[in-house]
N, C-alpha and C positions, 0 to 999 in steps of 0.2 A: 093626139098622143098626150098621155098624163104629165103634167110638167117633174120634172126632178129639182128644179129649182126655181123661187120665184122670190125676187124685191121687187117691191112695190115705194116707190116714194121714199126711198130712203138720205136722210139726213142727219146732219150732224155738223151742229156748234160746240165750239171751245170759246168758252165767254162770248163773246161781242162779233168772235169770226166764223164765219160759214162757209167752212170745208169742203160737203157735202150736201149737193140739194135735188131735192126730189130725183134721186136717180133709181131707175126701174132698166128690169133685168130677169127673161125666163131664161131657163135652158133646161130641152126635156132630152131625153136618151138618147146618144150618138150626135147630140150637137158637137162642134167643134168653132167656138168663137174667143177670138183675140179683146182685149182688152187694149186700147192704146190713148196716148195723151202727149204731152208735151212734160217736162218736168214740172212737177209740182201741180199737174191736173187734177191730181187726187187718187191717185189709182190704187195706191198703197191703203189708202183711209180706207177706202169700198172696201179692200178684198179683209181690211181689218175688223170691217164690221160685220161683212160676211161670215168673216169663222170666227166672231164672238171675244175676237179679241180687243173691240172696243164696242162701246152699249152706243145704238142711236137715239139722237137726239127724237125722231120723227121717222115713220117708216115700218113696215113687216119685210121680217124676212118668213119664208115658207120651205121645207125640205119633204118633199110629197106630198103636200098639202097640210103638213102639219106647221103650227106656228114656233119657231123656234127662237126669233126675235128677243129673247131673255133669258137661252138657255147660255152658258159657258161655252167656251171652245172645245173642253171634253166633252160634250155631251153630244156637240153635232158632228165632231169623228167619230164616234159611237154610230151615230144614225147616217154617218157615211159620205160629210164635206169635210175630204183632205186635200191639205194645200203643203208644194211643196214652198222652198224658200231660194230668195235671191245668192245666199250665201248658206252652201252645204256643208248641215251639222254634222260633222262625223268624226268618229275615233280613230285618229292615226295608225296603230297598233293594232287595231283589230283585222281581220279580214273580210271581203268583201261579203264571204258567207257569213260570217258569225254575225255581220249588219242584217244580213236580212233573217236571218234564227230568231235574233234578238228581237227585230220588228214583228213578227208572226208571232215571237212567244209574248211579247208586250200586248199584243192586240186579243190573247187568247185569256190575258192575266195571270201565267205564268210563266214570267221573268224570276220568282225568288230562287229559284234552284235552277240557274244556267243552262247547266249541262245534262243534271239528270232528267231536265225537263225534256229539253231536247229530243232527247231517248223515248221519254215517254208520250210524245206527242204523237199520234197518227197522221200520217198525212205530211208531214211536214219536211221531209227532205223533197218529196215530189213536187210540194209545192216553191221552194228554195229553186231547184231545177228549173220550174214553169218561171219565174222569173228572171233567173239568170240566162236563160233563150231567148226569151221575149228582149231584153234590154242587149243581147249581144254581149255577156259578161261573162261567160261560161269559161274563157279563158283565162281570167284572171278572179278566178273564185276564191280562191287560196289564197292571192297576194292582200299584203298589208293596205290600207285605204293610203297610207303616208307612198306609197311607190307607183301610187295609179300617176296618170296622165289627168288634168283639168276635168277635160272632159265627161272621162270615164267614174270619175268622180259624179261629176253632173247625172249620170245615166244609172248610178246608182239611189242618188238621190230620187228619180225618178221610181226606181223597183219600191224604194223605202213605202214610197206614197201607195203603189200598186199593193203590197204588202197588207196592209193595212183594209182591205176590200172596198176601195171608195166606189159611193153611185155619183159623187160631183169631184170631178180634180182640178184645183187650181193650181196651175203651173208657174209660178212666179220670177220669169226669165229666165225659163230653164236652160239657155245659154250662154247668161251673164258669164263676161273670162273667159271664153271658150272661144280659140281661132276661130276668124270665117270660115276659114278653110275647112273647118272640123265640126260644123254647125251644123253638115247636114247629118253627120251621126245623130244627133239628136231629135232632128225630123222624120230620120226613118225610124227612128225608135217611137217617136209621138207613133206614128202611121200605123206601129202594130200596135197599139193600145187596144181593149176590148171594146170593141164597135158600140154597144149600149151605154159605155162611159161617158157620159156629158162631160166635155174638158174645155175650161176656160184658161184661157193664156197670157198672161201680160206679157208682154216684150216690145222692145226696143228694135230689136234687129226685124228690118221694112221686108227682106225676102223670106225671112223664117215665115212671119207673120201671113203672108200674102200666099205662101204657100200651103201654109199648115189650115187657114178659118175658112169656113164657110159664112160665117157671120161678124164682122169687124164694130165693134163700139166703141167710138171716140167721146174721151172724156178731157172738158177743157175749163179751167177753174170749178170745179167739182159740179158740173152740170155735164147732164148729156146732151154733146153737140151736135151725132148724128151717128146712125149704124145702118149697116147694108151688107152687101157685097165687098168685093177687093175693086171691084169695077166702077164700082156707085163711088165708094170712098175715094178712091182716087180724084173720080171725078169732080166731086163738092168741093167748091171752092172754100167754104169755111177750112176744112179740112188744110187744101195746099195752105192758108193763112193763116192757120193755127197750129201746125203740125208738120206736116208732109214738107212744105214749101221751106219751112226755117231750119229743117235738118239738110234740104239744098240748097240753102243760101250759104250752111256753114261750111260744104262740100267743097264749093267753088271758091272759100274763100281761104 
């Protein structure tokens, strides 16, 4: 199957220190793999050089085999790697619908006229609908983003990204703030994602993760220290002692 995403070697210094080094990374259509590390593994650097929002020192990046490695962050939304964020940008005042209008008419490039655009766009209340089912929002369509729940916030953040037609999503702790107890809304929402969507996940939370990847890659001082299974992963001892094992040492303590 044709890859949808591919780093090869990629790295990156800031003067004298190295962030990033040779880390490599496919994902073709309908993969579902987690990104995880310890704090300050580098996780944040990768997904920044991913979508262009920092130049690598060393390294290609590829989006269907095209080289993308020097293009801008708008350029490879465009071609279809959206990433959502740890902390959800959104307009208090507005409503849940008018966020995702907004996002479809941004992405069609017609935003300058709001509401007549709105109007004149085909297709687009249908598709407004198709994502507010898909994320389970349908109920609070209408309300302001300032009177959601944490969460619901989160899961709108989530339609934002869909919004936009990505063939790569980078989920960037789409749980951050979000009770445990409420964490699985956000899993059954990953779950009806469009099966052909390659989605990579950073997160924190060890059952999100375990439950949602089929493929886990551990990053540890910006090198890749090993990726597999949730079953492999557990198992590698690098892993308990670089990761796994010091989020239970801090458990018990």
């Amino acid at each position: 199957m044709t890859a949808l995403l591919e780093v090869e070697n990629l790295s990156k210094n800031f003067g004298g220190l190295q962030v990033t080094s040779d880390v490599s990374l496919t994902l073709r259509p309908g993969d579902r793999c987690a990104l995880i590390g310890p704090n300050g593994a580098g996780k944040t650097t990768f997904v920044n050089l991913v979508t262009g929002v920092l130049d690598p020192t060393a390294g290609t990046i590829r989006l269907e085999g095209q080289d993308v490695t020097r293009l801008p962050a708008a350029a490879r939304v465009r071609r279809g790697l959206i990433r959502s964020f740890q902390v959800a940008r959104l307009f208090r005042s507005m409503t849940v619908r008018e966020h995702l209008e907004l996002a479809i008419l941004e992405r069609e490039g017609r935003t300058f006229r709001l509401f007549s655009s709105v109007r004149r766009t085909p297709g687009l209340e249908r598709e407004v609908e198709d994502l507010l089912d898909l994320m389970a929002l349908g109920a609070v369509a209408e309300t302001a983003v300032g009177q959601l729940a944490y969460g619901q916030q989160r899961l709108l953040e989530i339609a934002l990204a869909l919004a936009m037609r990505p063939k790569v999503l980078i989920l960037d702790e789409p749980a951050a703030g979000v009770p445990h107890s409420e964490s699985r809304r956000i899993l059954d929402a990953i779950e009806r994602l469009p099966k052909d969507l390659a989605v990579l996940m950073i997160e924190h939370d060890m059952d999100l993760v375990f439950r949602f990847a089929k493929t886990i890659v551990v990053l540890a001082q910006g090198r890749l220290l090993c990726s597999g299974t949730a079953g492999e992963i557990t198992a590698d001892p690098r892993v308990r002692e670089a990761y796994l094992g010091s989020r239970a040492d801090a458990r018990r303590h």
